[in-house]
C-alpha atoms as one frame of an Amber mdcrd trajectory, in Angstrom:
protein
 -17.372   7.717 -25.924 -19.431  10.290 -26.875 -21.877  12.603 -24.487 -24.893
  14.462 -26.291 -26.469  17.082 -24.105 -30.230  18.388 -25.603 -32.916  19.825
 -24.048 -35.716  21.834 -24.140 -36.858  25.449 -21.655 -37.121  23.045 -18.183
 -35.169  19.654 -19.037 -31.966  19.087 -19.774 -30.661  15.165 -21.060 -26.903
  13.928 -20.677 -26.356  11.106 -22.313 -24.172   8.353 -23.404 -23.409   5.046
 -24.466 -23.608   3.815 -20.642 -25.999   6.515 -18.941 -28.494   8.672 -18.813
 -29.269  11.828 -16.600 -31.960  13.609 -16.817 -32.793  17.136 -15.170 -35.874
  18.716 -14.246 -36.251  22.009 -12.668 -37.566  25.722 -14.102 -33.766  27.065
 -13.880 -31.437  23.527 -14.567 -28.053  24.260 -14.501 -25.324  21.273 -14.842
 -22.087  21.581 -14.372 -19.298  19.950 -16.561 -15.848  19.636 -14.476 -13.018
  17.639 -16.480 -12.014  16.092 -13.789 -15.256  14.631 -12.262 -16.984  15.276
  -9.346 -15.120  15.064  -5.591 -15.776  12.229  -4.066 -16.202  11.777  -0.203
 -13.184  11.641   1.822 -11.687   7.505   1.900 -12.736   6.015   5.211  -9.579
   5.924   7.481  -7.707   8.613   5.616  -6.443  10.695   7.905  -6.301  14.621
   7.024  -2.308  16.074   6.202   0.427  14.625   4.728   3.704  16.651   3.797
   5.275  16.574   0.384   7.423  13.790   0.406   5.053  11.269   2.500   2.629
   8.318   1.543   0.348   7.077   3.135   0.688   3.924   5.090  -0.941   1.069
   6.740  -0.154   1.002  10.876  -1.576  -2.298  10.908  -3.391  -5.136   9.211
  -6.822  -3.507  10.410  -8.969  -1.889   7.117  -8.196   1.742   6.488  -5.390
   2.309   9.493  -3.506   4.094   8.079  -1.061   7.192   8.371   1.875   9.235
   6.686   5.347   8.766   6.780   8.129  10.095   4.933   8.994   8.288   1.976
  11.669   5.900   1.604  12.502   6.247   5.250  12.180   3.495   7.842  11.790
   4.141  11.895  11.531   0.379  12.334  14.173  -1.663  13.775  15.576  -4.982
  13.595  14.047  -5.598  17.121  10.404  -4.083  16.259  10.103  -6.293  13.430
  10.947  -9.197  14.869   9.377  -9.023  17.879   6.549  -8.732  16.201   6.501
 -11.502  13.451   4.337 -14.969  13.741   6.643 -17.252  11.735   4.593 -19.437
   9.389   7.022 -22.813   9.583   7.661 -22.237   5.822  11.793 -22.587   5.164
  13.438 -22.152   2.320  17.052 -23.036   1.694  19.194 -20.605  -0.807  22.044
 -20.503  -1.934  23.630 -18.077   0.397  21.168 -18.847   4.025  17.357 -20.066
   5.013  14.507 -17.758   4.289  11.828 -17.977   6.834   8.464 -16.738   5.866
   6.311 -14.787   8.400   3.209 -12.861   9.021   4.219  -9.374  10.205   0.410
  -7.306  10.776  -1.269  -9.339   8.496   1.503  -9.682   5.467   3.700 -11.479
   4.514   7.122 -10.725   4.997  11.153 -12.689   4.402  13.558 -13.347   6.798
  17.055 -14.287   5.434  19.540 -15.918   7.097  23.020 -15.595   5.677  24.646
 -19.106   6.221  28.237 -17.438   6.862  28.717 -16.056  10.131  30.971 -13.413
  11.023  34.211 -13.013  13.434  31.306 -12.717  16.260  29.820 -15.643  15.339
  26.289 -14.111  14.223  25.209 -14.646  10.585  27.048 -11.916   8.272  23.363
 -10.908   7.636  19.685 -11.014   9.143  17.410  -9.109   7.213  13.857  -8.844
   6.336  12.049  -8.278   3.228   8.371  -7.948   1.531   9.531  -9.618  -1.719
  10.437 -13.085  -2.224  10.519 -15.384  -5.615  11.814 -18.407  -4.484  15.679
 -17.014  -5.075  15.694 -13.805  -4.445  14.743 -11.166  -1.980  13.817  -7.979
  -2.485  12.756  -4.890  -0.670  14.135  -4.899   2.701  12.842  -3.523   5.191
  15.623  -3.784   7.953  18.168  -5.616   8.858  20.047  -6.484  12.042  23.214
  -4.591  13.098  25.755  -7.572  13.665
């Protein structure tokens, strides 16, 4: 892409392939940044952040959102799965059942490991964002047995 700036004593022309601009005025000035212009702040983007955090949805409502430290997870077995809406889709594996839910508006995997422990609890219940049809990935917690 090229840009070709011309002009004459009160009109200045950027153009290029796509666009045109065009400024009038007795004094024009424009002002050539490399890295564009700043845009207005994203709607529900909250202000702050640390090094080290992302930015993360709170819930499946449009731009609720906050930071949290990355990699880390506050979230227990307990929150999570008191707050699922299972969708009556099961899939047997190999090792246990997968059941798929809606946790604040995604999807999310619940496995079921088939062999139970000396307590009699399944040697794992965990759940995860990612799921092919074999394997889960991504966990996001999983229960202390």
């Amino acid at each position: 892409m090229s840009i070709i700036v011309t002009g004459k004593e009160s009109e200045i022309i950027v153009s290029s392939e796509e666009q045109k601009v065009i400024v009038t005025s007795s004094n024009p000035v424009v002002e050539v940044s490399a890295g564009g212009l700043p845009g207005k702040n994203g709607e529900g983007v909250p202000t702050g952040g640390s090094a080290g955090q992302v930015l993360a949805k709170v819930d499946g409502d449009d731009y609720n959102t906050e930071w949290v430290d990355a990699g880390t997870s506050s979230l227990t077995w307990i929150d999570v799965a008191g707050d699922v809406e299972y969708t009556g889709v099961e899939t047997t594996i190999a090792s246990g059942e997968v059941l798929t839910a809606d946790y604040r508006g995604a999807t999310i995997y619940r496995f079921i490991n088939s062999t139970e422990n000396a307590n009699g609890y399944p040697s794992e219940d965990s759940f995860y964002t990612n799921f092919d049809g074999t394997n889960l990935t991504n966990l996001i917690v999983t229960r202390n047995s």
